[in-house]
C-alpha positions in Angstrom: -39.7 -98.2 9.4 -40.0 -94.8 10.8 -37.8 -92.2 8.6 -36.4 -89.4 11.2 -36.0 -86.0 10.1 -33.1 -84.3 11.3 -33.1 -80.8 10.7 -29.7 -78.4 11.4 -30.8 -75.1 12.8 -28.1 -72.4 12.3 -27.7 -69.9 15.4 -25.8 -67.0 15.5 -23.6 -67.0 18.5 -22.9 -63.4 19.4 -19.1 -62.5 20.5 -18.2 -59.5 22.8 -14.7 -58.6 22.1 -13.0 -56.1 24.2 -12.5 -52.5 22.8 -10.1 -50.2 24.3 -11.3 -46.5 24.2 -8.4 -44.2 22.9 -10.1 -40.8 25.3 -10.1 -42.5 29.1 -8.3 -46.2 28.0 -10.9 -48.3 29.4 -11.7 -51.6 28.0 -15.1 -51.8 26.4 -17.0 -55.6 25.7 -19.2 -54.9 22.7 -20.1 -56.8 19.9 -17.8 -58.4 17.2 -19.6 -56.5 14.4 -19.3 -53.2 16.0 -16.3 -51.4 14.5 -17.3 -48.0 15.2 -18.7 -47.3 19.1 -18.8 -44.1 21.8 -17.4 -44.5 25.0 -20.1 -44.5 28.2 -17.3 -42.8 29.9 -15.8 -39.8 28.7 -18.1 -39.5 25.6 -15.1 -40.1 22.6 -15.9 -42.1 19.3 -13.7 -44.7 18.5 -13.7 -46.4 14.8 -11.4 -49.8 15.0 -11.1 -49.5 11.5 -9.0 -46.4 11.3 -5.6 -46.7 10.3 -2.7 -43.9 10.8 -2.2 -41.7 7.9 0.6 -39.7 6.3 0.0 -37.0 3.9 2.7 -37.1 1.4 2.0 -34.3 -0.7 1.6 -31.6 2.2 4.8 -29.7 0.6 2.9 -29.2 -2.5 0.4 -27.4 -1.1 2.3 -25.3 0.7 4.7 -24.3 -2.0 1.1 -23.4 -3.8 -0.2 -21.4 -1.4 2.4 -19.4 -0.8 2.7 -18.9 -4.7 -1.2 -17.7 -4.3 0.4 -15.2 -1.5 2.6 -14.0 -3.4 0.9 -13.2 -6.8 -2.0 -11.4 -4.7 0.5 -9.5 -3.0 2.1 -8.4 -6.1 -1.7 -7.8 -7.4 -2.7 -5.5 -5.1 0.8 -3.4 -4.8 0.1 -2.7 -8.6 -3.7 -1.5 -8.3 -2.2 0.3 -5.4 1.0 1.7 -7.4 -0.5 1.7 -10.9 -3.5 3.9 -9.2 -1.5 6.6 -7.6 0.9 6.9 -10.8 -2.1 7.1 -13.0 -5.0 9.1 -11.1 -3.3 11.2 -8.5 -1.6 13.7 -11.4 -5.0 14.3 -12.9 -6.7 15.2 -9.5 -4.0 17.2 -8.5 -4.5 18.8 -12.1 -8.3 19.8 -10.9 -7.9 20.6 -7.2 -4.8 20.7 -5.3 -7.3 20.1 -1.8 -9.5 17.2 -4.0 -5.8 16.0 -4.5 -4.8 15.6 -0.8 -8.1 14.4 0.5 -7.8 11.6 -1.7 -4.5 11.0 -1.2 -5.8 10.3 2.6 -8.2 8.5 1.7 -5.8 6.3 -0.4 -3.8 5.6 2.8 -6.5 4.4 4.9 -8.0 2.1 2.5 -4.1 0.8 1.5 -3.6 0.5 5.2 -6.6 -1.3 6.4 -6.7 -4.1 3.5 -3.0 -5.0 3.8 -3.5 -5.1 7.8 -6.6 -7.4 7.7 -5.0 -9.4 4.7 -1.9 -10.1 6.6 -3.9 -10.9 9.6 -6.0 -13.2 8.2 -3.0 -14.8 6.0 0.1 -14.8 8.3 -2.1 -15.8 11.6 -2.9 -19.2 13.0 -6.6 -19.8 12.0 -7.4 -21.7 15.1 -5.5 -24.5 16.9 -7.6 -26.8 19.3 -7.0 -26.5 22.7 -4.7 -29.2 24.2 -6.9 -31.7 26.0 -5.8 -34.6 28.3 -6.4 -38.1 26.7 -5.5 -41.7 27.1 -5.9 -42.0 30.7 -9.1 -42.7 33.1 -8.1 -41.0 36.3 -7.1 -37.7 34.7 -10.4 -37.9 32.1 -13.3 -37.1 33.7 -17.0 -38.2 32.8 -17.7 -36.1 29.2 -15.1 -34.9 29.3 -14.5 -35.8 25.5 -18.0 -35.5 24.3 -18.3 -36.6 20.6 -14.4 -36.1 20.4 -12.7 -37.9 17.3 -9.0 -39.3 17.2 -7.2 -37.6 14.1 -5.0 -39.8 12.1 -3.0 -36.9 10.6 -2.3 -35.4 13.8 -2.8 -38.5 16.3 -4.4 -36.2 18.7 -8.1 -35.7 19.7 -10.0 -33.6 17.3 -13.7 -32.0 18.7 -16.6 -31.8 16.7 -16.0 -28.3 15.3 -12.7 -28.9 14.4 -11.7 -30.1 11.0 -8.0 -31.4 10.1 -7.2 -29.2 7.0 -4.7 -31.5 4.5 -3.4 -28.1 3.4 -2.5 -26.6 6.5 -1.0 -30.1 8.2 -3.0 -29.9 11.4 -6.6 -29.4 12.8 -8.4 -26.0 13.1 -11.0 -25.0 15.6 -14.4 -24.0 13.9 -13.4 -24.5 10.4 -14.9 -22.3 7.3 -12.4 -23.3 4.6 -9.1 -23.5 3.3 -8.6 -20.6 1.2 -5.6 -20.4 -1.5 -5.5 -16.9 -1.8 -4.5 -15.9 1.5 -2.7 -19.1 1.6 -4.1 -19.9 5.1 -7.7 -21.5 6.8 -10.5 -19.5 7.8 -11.2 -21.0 11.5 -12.1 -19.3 14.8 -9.1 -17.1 15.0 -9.0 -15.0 11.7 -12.3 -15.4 10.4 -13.2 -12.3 11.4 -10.0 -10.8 9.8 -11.4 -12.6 6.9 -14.4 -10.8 6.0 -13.2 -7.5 7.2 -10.4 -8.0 4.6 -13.4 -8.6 1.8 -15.0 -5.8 3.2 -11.7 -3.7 3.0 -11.3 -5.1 -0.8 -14.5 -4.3 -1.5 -14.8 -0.5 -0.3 -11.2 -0.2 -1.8 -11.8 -1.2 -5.8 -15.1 0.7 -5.8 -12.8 3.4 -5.1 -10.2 2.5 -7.4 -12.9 2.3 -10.2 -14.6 5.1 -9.7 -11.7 7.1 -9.3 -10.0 5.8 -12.6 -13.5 6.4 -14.5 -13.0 10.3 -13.2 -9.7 10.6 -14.5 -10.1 9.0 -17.5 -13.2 10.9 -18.5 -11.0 13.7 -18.5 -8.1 12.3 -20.2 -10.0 10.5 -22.2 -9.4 11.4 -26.2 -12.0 13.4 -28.4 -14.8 10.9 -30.1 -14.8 11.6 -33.9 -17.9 10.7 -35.5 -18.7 10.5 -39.1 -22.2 10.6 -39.6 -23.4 11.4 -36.4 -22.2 14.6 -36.3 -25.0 15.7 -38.6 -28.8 16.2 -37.0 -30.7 15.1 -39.8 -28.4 11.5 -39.3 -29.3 11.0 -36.2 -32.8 12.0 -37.0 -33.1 9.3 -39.5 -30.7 6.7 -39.0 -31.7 3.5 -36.7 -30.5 2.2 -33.3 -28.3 -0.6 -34.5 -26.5 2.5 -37.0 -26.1 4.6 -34.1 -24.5 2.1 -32.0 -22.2 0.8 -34.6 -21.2 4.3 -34.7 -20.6 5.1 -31.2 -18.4 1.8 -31.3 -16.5 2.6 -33.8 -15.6 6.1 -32.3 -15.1 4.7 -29.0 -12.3 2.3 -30.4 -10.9 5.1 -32.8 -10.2 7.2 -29.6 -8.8 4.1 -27.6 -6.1 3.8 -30.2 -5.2 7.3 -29.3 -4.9 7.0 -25.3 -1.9 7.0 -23.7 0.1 4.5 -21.1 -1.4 6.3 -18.7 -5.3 6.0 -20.1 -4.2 2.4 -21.1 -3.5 1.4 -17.2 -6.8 3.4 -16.2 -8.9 1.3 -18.2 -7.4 -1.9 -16.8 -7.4 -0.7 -13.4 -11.2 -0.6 -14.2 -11.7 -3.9 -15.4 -9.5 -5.2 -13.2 -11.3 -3.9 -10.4 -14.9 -4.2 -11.5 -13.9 -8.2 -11.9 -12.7 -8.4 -8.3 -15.3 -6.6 -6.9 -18.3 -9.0 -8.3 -16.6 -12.2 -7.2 -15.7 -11.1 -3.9 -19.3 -9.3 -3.8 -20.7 -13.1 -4.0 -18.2 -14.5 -1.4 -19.0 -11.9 1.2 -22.8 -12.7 0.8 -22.0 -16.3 0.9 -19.9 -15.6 4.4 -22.7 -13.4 6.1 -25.4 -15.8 5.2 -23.2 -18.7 6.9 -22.8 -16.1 9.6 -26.3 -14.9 9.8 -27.6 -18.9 10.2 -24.3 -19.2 13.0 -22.9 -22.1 10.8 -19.7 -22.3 9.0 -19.2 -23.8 5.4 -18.3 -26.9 6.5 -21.0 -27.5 9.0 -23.2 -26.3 6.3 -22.4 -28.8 3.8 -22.5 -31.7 7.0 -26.1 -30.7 7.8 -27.1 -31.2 4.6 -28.7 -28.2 2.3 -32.4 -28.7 4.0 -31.4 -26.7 7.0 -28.7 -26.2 9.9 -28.9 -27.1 13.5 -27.7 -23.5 13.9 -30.4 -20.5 14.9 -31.1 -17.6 12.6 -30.8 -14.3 14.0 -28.8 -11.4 13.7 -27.2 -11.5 17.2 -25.2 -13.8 15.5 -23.5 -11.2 13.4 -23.5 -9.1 16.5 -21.3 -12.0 18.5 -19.4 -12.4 15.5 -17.9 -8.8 15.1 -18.0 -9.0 18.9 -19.7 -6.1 19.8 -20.2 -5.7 23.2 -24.1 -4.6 24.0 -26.9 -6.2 22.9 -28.0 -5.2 19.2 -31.6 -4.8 20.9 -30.1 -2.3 22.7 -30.0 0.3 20.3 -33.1 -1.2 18.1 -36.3 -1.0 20.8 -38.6 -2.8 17.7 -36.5 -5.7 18.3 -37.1 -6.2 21.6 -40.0 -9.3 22.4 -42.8 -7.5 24.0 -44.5 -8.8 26.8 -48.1 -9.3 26.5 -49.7 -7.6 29.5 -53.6 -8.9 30.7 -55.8 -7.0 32.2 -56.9 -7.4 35.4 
């Protein structure tokens, strides 16, 4: 008796199921387990997957940014305000010229960081351009390279664009969504953007060192105790000598007045601002410098950008018109020359 072996061999059966392309409409045969494909056609990425979305707390976010408006609004109308009524009578005091040069100087600084601010607040930070979709005669071949379909917006989205949940839309080379200014940083008003920190920054170094000048001279007599004698000083020890300075220092603060009490916040105040802003200016030219954003930055990864360091990037960016090796010859690539 002969015993047969039958053995069942499992065999995957591929299935093509047809894919419609949402850039050109074209119907696509690829594989069952393929829910996330690019078009041969005009280049779009489709994931089959994706389902429409609706962003229900949009009107939160608005009603905080515009609280974030309107606090550093108010903020900077008192450094502004608070700075005049507690400077300008001192500097006056000393020099009536000294007095109106800084009064001028006052109004340029105030001038340019409100401009740039509400530039870079109240403007659109970068709407895509409006692209046709859906239909293969009118799309042409690439014509939606690496494009994305938004589900917030339902519209094509490109590769440097970035749908900000904030803002309720996509925007066009995306840095970030700031809350301060209430608004993104994209193509349009990033460059608003930095010259607003730049503007910030040049203004509360002024602001500080203008309120250190005035309160030097309002500032109230130290009284010392010991110190005042030589042989004291002589023979008394660091840590003594700066308890004692302390101690004076905070005996003639209990004597200042409203207006030396505002000069000394005015100095905090703007000391504070100007180190963090200091370290997001830095942050934005080095982004700049490497012609990536922060959002492309954190996609590629921290080992490295696909974007090319060099400082004509800063150059494009302020959009200068010549050529920074114009000006600098020592940047210029030398040719080598061989002799004959």
């Amino acid at each position: 008796m002969i015993d047969l072996t039958v053995e069942h061999v499992e065999a995957t059966v591929r299935e093509d199921i047809e894919r419609t392309c949402w850039g050109c409409g074209l119907r696509l045969l690829l594989p069952s387990n393929t829910p996330i494909f690019k078009c041969g056609w005009c280049g779009a990425i489709t994931n089959q997957h994706a389902q429409k979305r609706i962003d229900k707390s949009l009107w939160w976010r608005r009603w905080r940014d515009r609280c974030f408006v309107s606090v550093v609004s108010l903020f900077m109308l008192c450094i502004l305000c608070g700075g005049v009524w507690a400077v300008y009578p001192v500097v006056f005091s000393i020099s009536y010229v000294s007095g109106v040069f800084h009064c001028l100087v006052t109004a340029v600084l105030a001038v340019s960081t409100f401009t740039t601010f509400g530039l870079a607040a109240f403007r659109c930070a970068g709407r895509p351009p409006n692209i046709q979709w859906g239909s293969y005669p009118v799309v042409g071949k690439g014509d939606l390279e690496d494009y994305t379909f938004c589900l917030y917006c339902c519209k094509p989205k490109s590769p440097r664009s970035h749908h900000c949940r904030s803002c309720g839309m996509c925007i066009e080379d995306m840095d970030h969504h700031c809350p301060f200014i209430g608004n993104c940083v994209g193509a349009t008003n990033h460059r608003h953007f930095i010259i607003f920190l730049i503007s910030t920054l040049i203004s509360t170094a002024y602001v500080a060192i203008m309120c250190s000048y005035a309160g030097w001279h309002i500032w109230p007599p130290l009284m010392f105790t010991s110190l005042a004698r030589p042989y004291t000083f002589a023979s008394g020890s660091a840590s003594r000598v700066v308890r004692e300075l302390s101690r004076a220092l905070l005996g003639s603060a209990m004597l200042l007045s409203t207006r030396g009490i505002i000069l000394v916040y005015l100095i905090v105040s703007s000391v504070s601002v100007q180190m963090g802003l200091t370290v997001l200016l830095w942050q934005q030219l080095c982004y700049i410098y490497e012609g990536q954003t922060y959002l492309s930055h954190l996609s590629s990864g921290a080992g490295g950008g696909s974007g090319e360091r060099d400082c004509q990037n800063l150059v494009r960016f302020f959009s200068c018109p010549y050529s920074f090796s114009r000006y600098l010859p020592f940047f210029r690539s030398s040719r080598k020359r061989h002799r004959k």
